[in-house]
N, C-alpha and C positions, 0 to 999 in steps of 0.2 A: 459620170462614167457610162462607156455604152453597155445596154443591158447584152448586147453581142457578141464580147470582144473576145476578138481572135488571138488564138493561140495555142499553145501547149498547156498538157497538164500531168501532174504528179502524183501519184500517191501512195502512202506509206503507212504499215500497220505496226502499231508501237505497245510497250508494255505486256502484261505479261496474258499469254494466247485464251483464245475461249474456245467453246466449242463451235463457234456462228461465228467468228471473226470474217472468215474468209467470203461467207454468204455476203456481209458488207462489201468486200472488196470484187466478187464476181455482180452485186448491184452497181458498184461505181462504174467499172467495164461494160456493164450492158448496158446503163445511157449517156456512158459519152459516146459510145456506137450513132447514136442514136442523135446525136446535137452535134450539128454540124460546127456549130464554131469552136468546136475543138480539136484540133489535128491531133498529134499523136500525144498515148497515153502512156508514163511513162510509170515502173514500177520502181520505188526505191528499195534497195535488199538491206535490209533491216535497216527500215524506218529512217530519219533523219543522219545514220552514219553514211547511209545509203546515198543522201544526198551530197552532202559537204565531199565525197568520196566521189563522185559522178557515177556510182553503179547503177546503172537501171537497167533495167527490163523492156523489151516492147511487149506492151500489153495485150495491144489490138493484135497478134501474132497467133494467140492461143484459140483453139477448135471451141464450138461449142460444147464438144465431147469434152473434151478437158476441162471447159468452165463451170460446167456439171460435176466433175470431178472433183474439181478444188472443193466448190461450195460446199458439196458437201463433206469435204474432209473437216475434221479439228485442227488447232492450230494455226498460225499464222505462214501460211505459204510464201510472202514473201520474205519471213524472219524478221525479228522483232527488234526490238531495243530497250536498254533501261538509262541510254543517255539522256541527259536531263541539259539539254544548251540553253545556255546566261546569254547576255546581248551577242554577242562578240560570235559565236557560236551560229545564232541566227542570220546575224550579216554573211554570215560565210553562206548560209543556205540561199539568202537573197539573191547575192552575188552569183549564186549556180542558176536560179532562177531565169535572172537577169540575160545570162551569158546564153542557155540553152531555151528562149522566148516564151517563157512558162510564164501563164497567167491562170492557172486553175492548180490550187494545192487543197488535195484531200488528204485530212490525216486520221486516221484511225485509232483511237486509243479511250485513255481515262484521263480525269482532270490533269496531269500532268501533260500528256497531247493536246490538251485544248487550250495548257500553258504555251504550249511550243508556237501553237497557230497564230496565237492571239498577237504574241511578241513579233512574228514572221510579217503579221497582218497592219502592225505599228508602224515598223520600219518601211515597208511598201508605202503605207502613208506619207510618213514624213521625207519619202523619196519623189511623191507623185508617180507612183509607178502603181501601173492600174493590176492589178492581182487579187484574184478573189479568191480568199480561204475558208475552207469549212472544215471543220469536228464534226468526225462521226461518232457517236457513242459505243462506246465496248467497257463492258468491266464485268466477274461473275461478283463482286463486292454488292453492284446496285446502289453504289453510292457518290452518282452525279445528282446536281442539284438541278431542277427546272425539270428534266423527265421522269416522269410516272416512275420506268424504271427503265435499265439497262439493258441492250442486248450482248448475249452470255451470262445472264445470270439466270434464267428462263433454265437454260441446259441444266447450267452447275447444281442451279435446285432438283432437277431432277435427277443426277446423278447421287446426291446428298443423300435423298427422300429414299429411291431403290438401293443404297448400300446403307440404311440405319433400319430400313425393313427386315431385311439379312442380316441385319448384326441382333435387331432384338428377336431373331428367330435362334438363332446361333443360343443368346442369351438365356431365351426357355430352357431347351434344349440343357446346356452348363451352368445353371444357376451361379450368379454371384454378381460382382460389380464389374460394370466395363465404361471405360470412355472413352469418347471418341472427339478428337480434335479435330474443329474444321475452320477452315479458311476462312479472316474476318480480322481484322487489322483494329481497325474503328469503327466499323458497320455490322452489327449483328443481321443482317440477312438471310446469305447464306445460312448460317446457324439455326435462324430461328424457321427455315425452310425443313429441317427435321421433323417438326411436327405434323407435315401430311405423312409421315409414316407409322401415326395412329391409325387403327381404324376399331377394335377393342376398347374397354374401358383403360384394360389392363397393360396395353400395348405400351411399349419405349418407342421413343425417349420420355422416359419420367421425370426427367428433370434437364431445364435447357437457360445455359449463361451466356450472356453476350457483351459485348464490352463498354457498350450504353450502361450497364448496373455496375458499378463495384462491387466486389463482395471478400469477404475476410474466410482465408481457412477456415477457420473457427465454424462459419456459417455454411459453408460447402461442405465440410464432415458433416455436419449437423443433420444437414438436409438429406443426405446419402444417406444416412442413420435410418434415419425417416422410414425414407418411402423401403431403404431392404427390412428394417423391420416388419412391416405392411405386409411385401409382396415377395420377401427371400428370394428378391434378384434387383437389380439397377440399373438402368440403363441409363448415364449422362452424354449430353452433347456438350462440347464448349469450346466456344470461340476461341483462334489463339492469342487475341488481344483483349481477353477477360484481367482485369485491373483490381488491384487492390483497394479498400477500403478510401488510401491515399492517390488512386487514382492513378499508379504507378504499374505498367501493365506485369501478370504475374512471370509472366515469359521473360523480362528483361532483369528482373529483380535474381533471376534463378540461374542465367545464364555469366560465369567467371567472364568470358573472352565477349562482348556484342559485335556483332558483324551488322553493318549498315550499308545500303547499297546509295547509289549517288544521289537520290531523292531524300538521304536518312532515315531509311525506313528500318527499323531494325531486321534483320533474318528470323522470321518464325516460322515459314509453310516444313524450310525443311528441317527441322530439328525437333526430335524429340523430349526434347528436354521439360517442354510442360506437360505431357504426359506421363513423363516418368515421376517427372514431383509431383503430382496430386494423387498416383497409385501410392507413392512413398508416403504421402500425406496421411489419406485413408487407413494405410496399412498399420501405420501406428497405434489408431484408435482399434482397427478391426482385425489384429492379425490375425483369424484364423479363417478369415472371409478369400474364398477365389476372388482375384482381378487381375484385369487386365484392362489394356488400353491401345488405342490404336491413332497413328497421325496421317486425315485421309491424305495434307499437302497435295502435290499436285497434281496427281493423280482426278481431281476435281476440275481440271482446267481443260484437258485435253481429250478426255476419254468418248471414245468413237461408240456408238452403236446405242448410246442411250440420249439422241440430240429432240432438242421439244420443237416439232414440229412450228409451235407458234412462234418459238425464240428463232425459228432459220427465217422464217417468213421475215418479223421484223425487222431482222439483223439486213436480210435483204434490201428490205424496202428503205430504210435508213441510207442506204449507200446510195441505192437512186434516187430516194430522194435530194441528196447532201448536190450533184449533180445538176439535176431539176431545179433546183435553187437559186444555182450557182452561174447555170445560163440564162435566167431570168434579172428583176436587177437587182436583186440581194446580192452584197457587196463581199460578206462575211457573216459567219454565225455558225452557231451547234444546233445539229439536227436535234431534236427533241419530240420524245412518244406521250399522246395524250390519250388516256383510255376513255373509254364512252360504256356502258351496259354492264351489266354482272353477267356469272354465269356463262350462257349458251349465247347471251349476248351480247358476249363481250367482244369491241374489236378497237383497233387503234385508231387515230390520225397521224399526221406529223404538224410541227411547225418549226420555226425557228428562235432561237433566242442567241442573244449576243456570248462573243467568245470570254469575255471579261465573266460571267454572271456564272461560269460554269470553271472557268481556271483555276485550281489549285486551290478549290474549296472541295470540303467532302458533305452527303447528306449523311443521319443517322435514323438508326429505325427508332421510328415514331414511339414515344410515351404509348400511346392507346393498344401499342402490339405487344406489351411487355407487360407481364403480370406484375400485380403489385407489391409480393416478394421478391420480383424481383430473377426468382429460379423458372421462369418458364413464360408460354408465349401466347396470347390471345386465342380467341377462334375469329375476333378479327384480321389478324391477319392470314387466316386458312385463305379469306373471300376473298385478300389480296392477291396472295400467289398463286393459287389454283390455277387461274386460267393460264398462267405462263407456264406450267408444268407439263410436261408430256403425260401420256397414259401410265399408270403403276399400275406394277405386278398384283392379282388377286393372290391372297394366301389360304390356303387351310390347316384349318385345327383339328383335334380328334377330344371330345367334349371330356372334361373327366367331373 
């Protein structure tokens, strides 16, 4: 295959939005500008429906003012998708391909996009039809396999970290028990990114579950027992695919009617329903204790004004480089972040890895980041997430 080939290219932002999504897709636009052997860049409106449907965009059309504008917005600017296409599905994308001389497909998304690519990337093969695909990383989960970590989860942690600040401020303040359900399927991440909003001994979250631990009622009263006997207040964080004993997550076991979207993922960000059962839990053992609880849902994905600096930068760089790759002679692959330095000296690279090695597998957070009860989160993983964090709010106290 020529490492040149001319043509057309696509690209499409899929799954559910971040806060840097769009930095990806204003990187992919600024160097196909930039490499000539690509003529026009086409945008599909939400993601692969986008295509099979022939909606696109001309890309190269928008100001630079504007493309400043998107980046830095949240969410997905060309609109999203949760379509999940089987073969049949992808031949039709082909076929679009084929028909309007597309040889460059950038897809934006999570393991399920870099499903989409890989299949797209097959089929081009077994056609002899020269097409080069790439996966760009996107998830606030942080649960693709082969990078460090994800761009949009950088953000999402820092939106996490400055609303559980403010919640165990609120907390002081109303003493009693509060919990707060955050985003986290099968990857305690997000969740376990709670814990920069210590900065006290005494600070919440005092206690944090992710769905890497099982844990039984039983042991969850227990532990809230605990630490409000201690400190006559509580602050919990918990994943909403925190799993029973049996391994059975506590959201699905609680919910009469389950609502699954076409991937079979069950419905958790929006329903409150495991925060109401573990207040109802609690309340049992402790009725005459204040609680309350709160489900941040999605509010974590999209929210403007609190984006981490680092998380835009990479999110950027990922899209150029997904691009850069792609006009070189890498044929196919997922962009992937490798970090270098702690601290102040921390910074990235990229490289690539194959689309098979990153499709429709998930990563989990690490054993070493999980305490070994089980209820709470290393200060190994402080060193981890830190530098992907924006700046947090300084607080004060008044000593008593």
């Amino acid at each position: 295959m020529s490492s040149k080939l001319k043509g057309n290219a696509v690209v499409g932002q899929s799954g559910g939005p971040t806060g840097v999504i769009n930095q990806s897709l204003v990187g992919v636009i600024e160097e196909v500008c930039e490499q000539d052997c690509i003529q026009d860049l086409f945008g599909a409106i939400h993601g692969v429906r986008g295509i099979v449907n022939e909606d696109f965009v001309d890309l190269k059309k928008i100001s630079r003012h504007d493309l400043e504008d998107i980046a830095n917005t949240p969410s997905a600017a060309l609109g999203s998708t949760r379509d999940k296409p089987n073969q049949e599905y992808c031949h039709r994308i082909f076929e679009i391909f084929q028909k309007n001389n597309v040889r460059y497909f950038f897809y934006i998304g999570g393991n399920d996009s870099a499903s989409t690519a890989h299949i797209v990337n097959t089929l081009a093969q077994a056609a002899n039809y020269e097409l080069k695909v790439f996966h760009i990383p996107k998830t606030i989960d942080n649960d693709l396999l082969v990078t460090d970590h994800c761009p949009g989860f950088g953000t999402a942690a820092t939106f996490v970290a400055n609303a559980v600040i403010g919640d165990d401020l609120d907390n002081r303040a109303l003493k009693g028990i509060k919990i707060d359900i955050i985003m986290g399927r099968h990857a305690g991440f997000l969740t376990a990114s709670a814990m920069l909003a210590r900065r006290r001994e005494d600070d919440g979250p005092h206690l944090i579950y992710v769905p890497e631990r099982p844990v039984s009622m039983e042991q969850f009263s227990s532990d809230v027992e605990e630490v409000y006997s201690r400190l006559g207040r509580c602050l919990v964080v918990v994943s909403e695919g925190i799993a029973d004993v049996d391994h059975e997550p506590w959201a699905k076991k609680i919910q009469e009617k389950v609502e699954a979207d076409a991937h079979g993922n069950v419905q958790l960000s929006g329903s409150g329903a495991l925060a109401d059962f573990l207040t109802a839990s609690l309340k049992q053992r402790m009725p005459t204790t204040r609680m309350r609880a709160d489900t941040f849902g999605y509010l974590q994905r999209s929210f403007p004004g609190l984006i981490s600096p680092v998380d835009a930068y990479e999110a950027r760089y990922c899209g150029r480089m997904a691009v850069y790759y792609a006009s070189g002679p890498n044929t196919a692959g997922s962009v992937c972040l490798q970090r270098f330095g702690k601290g102040d000296r921390y910074r990235t690279e990229t490289f690539v890895t194959t689309l098979a090695s990153v499709a429709a597998r998930t990563k989990s957070l690490a054993a070493e980041y999980i305490h070994e009860k089980g209820n709470n989160i290393t200060e190994e993983f402080h060193e981890y997430v830190s530098p992907l964090v924006g700046r947090l709010p300084e607080v004060g106290y008044i000593k008593r």
